[in-house]
MDAnalysis code that builds the backbone (N, CA, C; Angstrom):
import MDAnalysis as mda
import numpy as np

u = mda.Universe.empty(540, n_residues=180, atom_resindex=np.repeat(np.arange(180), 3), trajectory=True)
u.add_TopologyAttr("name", ["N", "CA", "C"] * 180)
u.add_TopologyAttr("resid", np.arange(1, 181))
u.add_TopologyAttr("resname", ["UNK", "UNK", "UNK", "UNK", "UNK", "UNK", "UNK", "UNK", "UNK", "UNK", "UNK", "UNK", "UNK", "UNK", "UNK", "UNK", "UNK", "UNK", "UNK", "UNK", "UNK", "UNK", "UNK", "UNK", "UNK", "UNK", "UNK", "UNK", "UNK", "UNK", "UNK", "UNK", "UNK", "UNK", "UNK", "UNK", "UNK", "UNK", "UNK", "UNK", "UNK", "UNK", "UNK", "UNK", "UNK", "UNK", "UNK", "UNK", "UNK", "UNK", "UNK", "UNK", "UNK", "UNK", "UNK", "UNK", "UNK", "UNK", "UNK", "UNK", "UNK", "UNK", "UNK", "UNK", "UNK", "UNK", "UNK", "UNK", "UNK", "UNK", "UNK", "UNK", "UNK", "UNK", "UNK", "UNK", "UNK", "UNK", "UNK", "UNK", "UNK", "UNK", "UNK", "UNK", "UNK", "UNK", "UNK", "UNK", "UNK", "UNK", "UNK", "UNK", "UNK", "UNK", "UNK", "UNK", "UNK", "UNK", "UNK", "UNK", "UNK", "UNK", "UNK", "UNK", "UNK", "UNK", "UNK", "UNK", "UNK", "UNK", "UNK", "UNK", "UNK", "UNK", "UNK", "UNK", "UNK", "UNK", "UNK", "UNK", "UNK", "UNK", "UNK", "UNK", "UNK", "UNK", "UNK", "UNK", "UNK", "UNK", "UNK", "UNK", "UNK", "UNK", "UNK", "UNK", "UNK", "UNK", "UNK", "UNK", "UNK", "UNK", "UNK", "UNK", "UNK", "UNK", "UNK", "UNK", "UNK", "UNK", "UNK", "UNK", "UNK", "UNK", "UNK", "UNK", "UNK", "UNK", "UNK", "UNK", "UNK", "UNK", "UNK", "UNK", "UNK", "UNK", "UNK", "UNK", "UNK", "UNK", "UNK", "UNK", "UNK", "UNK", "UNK", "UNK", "UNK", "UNK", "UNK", "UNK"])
u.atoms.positions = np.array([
    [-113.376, 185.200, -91.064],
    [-114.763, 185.506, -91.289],
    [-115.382, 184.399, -92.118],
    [-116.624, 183.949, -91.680],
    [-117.218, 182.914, -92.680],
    [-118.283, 183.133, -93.258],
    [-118.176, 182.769, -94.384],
    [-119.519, 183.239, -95.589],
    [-119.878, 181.868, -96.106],
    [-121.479, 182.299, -96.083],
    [-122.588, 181.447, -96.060],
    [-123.256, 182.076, -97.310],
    [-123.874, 181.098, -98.332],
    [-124.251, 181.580, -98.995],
    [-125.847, 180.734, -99.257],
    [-126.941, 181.570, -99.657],
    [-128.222, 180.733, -99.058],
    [-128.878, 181.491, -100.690],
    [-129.762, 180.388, -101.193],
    [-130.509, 180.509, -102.222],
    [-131.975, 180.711, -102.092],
    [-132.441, 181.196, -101.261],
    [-133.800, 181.617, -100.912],
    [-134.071, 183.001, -100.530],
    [-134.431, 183.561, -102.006],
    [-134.797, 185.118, -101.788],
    [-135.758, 186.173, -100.505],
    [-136.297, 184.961, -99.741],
    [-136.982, 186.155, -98.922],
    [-136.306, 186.144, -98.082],
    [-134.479, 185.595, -96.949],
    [-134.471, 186.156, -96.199],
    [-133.992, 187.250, -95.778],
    [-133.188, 188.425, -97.135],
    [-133.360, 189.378, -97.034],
    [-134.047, 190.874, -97.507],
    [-134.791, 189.536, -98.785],
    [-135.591, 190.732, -99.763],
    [-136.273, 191.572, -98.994],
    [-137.213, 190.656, -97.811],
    [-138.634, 190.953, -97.097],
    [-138.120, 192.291, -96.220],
    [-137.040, 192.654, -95.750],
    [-136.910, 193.971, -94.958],
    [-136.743, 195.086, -96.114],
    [-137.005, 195.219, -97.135],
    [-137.135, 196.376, -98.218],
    [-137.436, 196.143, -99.295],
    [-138.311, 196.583, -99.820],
    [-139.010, 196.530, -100.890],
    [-138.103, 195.827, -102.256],
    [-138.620, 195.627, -103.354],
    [-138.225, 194.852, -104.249],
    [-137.475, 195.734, -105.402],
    [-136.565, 195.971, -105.680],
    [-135.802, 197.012, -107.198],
    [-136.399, 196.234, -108.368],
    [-136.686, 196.866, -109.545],
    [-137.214, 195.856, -110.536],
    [-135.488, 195.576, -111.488],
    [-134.673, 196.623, -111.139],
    [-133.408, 195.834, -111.866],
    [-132.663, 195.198, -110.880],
    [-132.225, 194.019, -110.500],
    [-130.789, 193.982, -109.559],
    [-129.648, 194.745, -109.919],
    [-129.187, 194.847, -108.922],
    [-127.854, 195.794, -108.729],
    [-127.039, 194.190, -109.077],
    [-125.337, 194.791, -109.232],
    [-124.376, 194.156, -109.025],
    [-124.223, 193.815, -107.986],
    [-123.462, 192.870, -108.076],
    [-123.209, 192.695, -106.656],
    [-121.916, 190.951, -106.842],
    [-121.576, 190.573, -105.534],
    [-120.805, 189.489, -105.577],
    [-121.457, 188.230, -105.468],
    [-123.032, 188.320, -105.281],
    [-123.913, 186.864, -105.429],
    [-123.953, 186.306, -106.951],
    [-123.843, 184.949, -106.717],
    [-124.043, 184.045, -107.641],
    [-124.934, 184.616, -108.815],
    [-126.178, 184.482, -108.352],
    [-127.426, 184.172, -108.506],
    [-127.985, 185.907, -108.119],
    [-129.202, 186.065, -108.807],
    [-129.781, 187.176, -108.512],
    [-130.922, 186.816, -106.954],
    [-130.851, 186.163, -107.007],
    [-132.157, 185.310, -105.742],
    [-131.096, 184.618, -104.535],
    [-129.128, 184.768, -105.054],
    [-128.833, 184.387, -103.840],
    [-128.902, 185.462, -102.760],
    [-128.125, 184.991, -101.424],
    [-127.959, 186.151, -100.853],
    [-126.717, 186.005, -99.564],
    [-125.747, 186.548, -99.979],
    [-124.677, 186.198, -99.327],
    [-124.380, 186.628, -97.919],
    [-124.148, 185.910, -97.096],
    [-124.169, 186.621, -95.493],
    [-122.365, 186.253, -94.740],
    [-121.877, 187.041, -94.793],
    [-120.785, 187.332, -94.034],
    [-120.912, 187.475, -91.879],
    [-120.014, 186.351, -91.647],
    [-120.124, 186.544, -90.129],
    [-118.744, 185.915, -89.261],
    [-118.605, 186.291, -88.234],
    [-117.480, 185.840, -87.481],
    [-117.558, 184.190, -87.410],
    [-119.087, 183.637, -86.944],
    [-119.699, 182.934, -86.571],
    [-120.903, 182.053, -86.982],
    [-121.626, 180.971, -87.033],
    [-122.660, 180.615, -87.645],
    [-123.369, 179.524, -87.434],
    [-124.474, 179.436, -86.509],
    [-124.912, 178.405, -85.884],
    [-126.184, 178.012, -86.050],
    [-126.022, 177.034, -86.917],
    [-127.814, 175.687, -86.967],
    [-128.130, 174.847, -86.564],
    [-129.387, 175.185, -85.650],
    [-129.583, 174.121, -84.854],
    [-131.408, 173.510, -85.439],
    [-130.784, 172.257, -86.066],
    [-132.099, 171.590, -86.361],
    [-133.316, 171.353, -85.980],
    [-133.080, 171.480, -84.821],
    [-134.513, 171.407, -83.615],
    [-135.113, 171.768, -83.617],
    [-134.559, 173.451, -83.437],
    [-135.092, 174.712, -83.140],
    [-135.633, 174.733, -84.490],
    [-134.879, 174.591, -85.758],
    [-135.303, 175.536, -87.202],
    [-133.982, 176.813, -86.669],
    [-133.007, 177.270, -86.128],
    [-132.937, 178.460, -85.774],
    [-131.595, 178.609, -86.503],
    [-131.290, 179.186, -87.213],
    [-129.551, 179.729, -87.937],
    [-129.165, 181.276, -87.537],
    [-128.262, 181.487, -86.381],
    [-127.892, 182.391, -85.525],
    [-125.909, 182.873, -86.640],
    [-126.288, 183.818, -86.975],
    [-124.896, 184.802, -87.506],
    [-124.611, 185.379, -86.469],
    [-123.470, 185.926, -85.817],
    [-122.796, 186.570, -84.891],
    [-121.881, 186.507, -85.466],
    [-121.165, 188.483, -85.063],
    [-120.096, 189.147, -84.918],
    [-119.563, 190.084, -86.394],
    [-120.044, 191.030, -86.593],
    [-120.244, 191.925, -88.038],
    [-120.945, 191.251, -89.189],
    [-121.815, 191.148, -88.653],
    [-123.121, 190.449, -89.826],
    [-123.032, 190.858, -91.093],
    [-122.620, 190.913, -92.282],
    [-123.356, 191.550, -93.164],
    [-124.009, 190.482, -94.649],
    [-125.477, 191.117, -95.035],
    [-126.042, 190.020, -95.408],
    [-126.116, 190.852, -96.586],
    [-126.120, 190.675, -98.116],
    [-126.271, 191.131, -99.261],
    [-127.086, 190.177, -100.318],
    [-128.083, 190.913, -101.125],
    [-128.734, 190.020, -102.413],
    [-128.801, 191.421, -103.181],
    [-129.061, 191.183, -104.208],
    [-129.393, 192.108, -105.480],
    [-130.173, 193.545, -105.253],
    [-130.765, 193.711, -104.311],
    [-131.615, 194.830, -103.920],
    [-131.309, 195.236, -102.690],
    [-130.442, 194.853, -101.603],
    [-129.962, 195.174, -100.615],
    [-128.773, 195.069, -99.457],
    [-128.162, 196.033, -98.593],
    [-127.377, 195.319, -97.900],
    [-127.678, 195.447, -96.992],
    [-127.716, 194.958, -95.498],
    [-127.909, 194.602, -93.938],
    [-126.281, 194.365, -93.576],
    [-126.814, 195.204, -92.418],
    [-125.273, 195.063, -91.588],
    [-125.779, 194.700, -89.893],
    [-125.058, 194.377, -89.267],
    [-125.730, 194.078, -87.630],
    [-124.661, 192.971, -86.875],
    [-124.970, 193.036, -85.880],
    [-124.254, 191.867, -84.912],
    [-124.555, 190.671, -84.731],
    [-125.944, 190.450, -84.873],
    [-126.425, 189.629, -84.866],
    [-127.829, 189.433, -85.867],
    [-127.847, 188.035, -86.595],
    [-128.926, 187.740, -87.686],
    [-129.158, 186.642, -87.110],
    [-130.691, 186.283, -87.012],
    [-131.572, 185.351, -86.396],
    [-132.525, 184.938, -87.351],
    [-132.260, 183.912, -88.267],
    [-133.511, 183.474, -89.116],
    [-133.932, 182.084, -88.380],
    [-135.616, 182.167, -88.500],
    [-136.618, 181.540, -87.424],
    [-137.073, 180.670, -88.887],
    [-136.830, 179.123, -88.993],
    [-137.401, 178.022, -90.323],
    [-138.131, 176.883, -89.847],
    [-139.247, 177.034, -90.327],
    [-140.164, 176.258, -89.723],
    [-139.331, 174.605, -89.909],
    [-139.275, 173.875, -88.369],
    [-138.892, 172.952, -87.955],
    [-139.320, 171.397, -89.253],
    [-140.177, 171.652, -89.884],
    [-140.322, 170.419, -90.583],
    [-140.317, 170.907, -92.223],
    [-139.581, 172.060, -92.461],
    [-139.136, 172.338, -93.389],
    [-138.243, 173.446, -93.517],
    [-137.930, 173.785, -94.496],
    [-137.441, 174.821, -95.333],
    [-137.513, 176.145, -94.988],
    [-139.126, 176.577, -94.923],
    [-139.744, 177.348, -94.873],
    [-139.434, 178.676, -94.147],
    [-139.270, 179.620, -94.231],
    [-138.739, 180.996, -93.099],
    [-139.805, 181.456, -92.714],
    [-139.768, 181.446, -91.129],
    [-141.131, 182.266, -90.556],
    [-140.518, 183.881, -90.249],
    [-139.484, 183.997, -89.828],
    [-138.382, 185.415, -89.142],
    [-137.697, 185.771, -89.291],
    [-137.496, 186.517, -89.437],
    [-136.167, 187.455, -89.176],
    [-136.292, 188.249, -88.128],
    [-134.665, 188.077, -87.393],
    [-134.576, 189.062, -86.484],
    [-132.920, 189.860, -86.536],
    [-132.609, 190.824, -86.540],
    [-131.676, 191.449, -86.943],
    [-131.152, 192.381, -85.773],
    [-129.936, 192.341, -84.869],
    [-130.140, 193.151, -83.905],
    [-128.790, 193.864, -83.962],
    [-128.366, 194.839, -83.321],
    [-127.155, 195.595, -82.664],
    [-126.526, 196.448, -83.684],
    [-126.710, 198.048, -83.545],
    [-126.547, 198.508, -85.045],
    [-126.941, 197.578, -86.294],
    [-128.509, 197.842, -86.167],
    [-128.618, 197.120, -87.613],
    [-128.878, 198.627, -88.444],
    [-128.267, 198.251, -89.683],
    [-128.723, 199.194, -90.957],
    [-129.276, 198.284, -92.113],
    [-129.839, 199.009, -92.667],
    [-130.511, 198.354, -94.048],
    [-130.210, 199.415, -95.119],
    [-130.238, 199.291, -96.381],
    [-129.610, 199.555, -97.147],
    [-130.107, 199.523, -98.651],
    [-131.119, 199.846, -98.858],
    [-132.136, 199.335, -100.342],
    [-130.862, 200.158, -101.704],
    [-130.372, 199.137, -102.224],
    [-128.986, 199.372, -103.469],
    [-130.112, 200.477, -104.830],
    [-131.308, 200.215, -105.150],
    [-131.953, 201.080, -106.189],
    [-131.985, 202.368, -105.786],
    [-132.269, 203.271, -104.730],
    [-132.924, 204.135, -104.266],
    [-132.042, 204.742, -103.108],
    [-131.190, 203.768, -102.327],
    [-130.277, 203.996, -101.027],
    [-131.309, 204.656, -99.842],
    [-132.519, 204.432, -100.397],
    [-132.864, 204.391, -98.962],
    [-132.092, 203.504, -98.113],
    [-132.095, 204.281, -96.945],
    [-131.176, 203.239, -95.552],
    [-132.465, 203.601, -94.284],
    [-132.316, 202.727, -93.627],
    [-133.238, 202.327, -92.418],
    [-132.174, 201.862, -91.049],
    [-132.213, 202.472, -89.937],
    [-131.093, 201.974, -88.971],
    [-132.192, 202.005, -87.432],
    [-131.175, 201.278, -86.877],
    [-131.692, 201.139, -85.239],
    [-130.995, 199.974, -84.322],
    [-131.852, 200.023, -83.368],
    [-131.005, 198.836, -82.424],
    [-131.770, 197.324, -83.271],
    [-132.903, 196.967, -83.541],
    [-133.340, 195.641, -83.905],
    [-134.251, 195.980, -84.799],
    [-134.535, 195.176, -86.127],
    [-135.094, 194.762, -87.084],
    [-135.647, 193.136, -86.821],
    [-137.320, 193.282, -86.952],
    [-137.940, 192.145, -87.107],
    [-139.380, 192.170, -87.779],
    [-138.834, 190.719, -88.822],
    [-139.437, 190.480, -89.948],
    [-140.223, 189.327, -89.809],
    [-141.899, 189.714, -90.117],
    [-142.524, 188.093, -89.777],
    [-143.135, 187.532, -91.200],
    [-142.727, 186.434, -91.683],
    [-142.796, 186.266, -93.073],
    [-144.608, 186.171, -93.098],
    [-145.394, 185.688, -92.209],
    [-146.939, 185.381, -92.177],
    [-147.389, 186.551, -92.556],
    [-147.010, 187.873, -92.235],
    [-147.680, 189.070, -92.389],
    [-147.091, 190.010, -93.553],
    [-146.071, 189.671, -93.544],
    [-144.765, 190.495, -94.122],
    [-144.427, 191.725, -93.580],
    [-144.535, 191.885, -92.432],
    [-144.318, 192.791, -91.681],
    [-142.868, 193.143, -91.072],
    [-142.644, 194.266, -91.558],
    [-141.198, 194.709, -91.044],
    [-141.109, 195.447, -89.527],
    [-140.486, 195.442, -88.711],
    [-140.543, 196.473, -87.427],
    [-139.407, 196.830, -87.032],
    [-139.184, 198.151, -86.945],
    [-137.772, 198.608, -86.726],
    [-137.821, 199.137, -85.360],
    [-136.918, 199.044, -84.145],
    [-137.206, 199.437, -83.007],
    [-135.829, 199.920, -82.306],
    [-135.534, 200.790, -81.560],
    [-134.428, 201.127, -80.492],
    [-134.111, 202.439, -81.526],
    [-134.791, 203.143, -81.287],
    [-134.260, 204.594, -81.674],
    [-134.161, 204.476, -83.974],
    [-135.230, 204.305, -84.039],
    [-135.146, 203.634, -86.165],
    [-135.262, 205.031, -86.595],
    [-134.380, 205.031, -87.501],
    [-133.965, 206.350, -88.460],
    [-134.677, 205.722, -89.421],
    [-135.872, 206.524, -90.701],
    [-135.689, 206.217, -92.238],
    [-135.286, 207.394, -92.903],
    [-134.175, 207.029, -94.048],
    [-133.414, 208.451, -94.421],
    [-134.025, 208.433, -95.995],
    [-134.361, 208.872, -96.737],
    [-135.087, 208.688, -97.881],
    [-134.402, 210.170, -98.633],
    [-134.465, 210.168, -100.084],
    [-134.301, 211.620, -100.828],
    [-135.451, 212.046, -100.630],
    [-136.314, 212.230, -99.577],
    [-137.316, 212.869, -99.512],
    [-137.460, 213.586, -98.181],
    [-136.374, 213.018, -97.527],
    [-136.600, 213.354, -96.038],
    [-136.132, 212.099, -95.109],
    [-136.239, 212.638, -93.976],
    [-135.697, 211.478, -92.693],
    [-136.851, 211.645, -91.426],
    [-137.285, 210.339, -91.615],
    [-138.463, 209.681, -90.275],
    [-138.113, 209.364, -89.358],
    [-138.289, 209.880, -87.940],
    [-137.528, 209.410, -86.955],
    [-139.087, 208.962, -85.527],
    [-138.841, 207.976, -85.011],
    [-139.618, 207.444, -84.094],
    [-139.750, 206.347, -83.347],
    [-140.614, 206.095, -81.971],
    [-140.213, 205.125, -81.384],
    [-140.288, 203.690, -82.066],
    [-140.773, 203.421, -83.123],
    [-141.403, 202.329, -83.550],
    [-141.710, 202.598, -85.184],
    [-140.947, 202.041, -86.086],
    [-141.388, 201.875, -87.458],
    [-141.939, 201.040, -87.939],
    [-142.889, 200.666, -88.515],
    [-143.441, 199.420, -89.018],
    [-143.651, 199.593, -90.894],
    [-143.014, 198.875, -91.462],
    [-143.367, 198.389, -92.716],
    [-144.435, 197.526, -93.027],
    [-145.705, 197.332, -93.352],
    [-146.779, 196.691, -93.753],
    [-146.478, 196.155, -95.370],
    [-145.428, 195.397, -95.739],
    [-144.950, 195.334, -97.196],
    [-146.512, 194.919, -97.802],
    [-147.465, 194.013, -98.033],
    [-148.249, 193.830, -98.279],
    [-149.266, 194.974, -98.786],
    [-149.343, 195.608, -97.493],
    [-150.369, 196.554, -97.789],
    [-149.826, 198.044, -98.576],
    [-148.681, 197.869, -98.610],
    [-147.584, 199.177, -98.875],
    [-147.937, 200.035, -97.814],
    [-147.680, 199.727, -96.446],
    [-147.959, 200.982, -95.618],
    [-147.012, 201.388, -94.803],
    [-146.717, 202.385, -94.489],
    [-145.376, 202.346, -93.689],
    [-146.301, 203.189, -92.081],
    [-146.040, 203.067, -91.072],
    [-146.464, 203.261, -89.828],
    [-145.708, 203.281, -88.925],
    [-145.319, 204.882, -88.409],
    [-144.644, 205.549, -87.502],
    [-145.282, 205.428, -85.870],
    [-144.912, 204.698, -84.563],
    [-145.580, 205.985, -83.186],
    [-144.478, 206.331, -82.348],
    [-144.571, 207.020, -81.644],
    [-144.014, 207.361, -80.215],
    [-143.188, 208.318, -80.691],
    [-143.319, 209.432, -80.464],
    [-142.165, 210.643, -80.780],
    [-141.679, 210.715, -82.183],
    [-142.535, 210.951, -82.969],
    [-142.661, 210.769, -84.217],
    [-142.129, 211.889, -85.014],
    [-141.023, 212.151, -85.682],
    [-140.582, 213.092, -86.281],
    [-140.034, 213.450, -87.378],
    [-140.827, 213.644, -88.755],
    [-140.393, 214.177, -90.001],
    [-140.187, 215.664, -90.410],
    [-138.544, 214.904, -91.298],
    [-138.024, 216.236, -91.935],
    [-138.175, 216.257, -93.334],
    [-138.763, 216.899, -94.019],
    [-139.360, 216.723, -95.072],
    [-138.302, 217.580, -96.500],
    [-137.566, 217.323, -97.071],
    [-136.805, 218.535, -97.766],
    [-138.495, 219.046, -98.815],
    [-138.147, 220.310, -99.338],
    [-139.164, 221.035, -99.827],
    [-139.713, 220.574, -101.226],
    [-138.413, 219.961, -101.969],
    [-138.948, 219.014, -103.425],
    [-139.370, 218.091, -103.460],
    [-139.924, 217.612, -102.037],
    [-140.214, 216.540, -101.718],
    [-142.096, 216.431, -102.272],
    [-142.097, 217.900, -101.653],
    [-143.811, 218.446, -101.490],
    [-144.603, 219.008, -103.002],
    [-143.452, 218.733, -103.665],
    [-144.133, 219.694, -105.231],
    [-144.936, 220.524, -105.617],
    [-145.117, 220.803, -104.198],
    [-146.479, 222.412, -104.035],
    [-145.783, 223.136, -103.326],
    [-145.395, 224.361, -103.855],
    [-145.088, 225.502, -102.480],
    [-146.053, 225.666, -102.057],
    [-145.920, 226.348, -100.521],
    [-146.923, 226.979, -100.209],
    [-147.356, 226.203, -99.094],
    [-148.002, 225.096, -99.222],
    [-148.491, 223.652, -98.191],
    [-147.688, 223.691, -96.742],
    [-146.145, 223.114, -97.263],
    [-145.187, 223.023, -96.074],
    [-144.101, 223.664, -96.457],
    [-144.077, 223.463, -97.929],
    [-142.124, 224.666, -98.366],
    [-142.843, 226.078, -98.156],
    [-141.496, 226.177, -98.398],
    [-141.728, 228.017, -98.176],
    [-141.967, 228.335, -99.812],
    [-143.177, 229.536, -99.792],
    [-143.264, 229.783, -100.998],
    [-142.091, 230.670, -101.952],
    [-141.057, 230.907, -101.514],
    [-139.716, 231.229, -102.277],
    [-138.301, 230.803, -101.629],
    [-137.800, 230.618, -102.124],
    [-136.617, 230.286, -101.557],
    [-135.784, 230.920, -100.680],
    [-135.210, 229.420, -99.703],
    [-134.992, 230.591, -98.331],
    [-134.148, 231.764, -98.640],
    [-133.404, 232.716, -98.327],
    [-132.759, 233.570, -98.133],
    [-133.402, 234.783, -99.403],
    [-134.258, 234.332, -100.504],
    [-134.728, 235.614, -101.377],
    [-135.978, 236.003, -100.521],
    [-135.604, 237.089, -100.948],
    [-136.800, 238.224, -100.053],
    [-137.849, 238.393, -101.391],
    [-139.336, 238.563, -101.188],
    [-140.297, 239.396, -101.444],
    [-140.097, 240.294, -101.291],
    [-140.525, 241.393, -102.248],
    [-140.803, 242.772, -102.359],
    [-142.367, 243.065, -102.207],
    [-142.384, 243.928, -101.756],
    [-144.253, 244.665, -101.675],
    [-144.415, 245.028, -102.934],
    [-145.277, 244.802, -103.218],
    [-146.402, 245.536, -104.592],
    [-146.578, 247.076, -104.192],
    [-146.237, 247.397, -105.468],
    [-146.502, 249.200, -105.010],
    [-147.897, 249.010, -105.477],
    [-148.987, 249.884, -104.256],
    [-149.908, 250.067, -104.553],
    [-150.326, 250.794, -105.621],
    [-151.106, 250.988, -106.658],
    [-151.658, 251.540, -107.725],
    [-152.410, 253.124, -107.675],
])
């Protein structure tokens, strides 16, 4: 297995939000971000650095797992325009454990836009989002669900009974008020 180790925090910060402590972890550096792969191919031309064969990419706030990692660097520099993340990808935010899964993850650094696609789970302590199409708007903080769109919401999630929880807990019964 060969490990690559890359000092430029956005190419995996940008698929989940930012922890204000880093976690532990086996990177150098809090801003490195270490990527594990069978495989590992840069081709100057393109800008294109292709990981294949049990991907897994780690920095201080997250881990990514997948088959394949596709970072897109603009040709006359440095610069990262993409991410593309495909084949069982999971994501993995280390503060919170939110996890995010599906067939492909893609990240466009111009917008900061995340898109999760092929069946994307988000599993949160608040509940689990399920739909054809997830989109992260990191910028705007927006998150944007379509196509068969389906939340499970646990009830402490809602801090109001009544709304969507049930106003007592499942299995206790209400009693009637004796009339007066």
């Amino acid at each position: 297995m060969k490990r690559i180790i890359f000092s430029f925090a956005a190419l995996l910060g940008c698929v989940t939000h930012l922890a204000a402590q880093p976690a532990k972890s086996d990177t150098a550096k809090t801003n490195d971000i270490v990527i594990d792969s069978h495989d590992f191919v840069y081709e100057g031309k393109s800008g294109l650095a292709v990981f294949t064969g049990d991907v897994r990419a780690e920095d201080a706030q997250m881990v990514l797992t997948c088959g394949v990692l596709t970072a897109k660097f603009a040709v006359a520099g440095s610069e990262m325009e993409s991410i593309v993340a495909e084949k069982s990808v999971v994501l993995i935010n280390k503060l919170d454990q939110t996890r995010g899964q599906g067939d492909k993850a893609v990240y466009t650094a111009a917008t900061d836009v995340v898109e999760l696609t092929g069946s994307p789970t988000l599993e949160t302590t608040q509940g689990t989002l399920v739909a054809d199409v997830v989109v992260l708007d990191r910028r705007q903080n927006k998150l944007h669900a379509t196509g068969h769109v389906r939340m499970k919401l646990r009830p402490e999630a809602l801090k109001q009974p009544g709304l969507l929880a049930p106003k007592t807990p499942p299995g206790a019964e209400s009693k009637p008020q004796p009339k007066p």
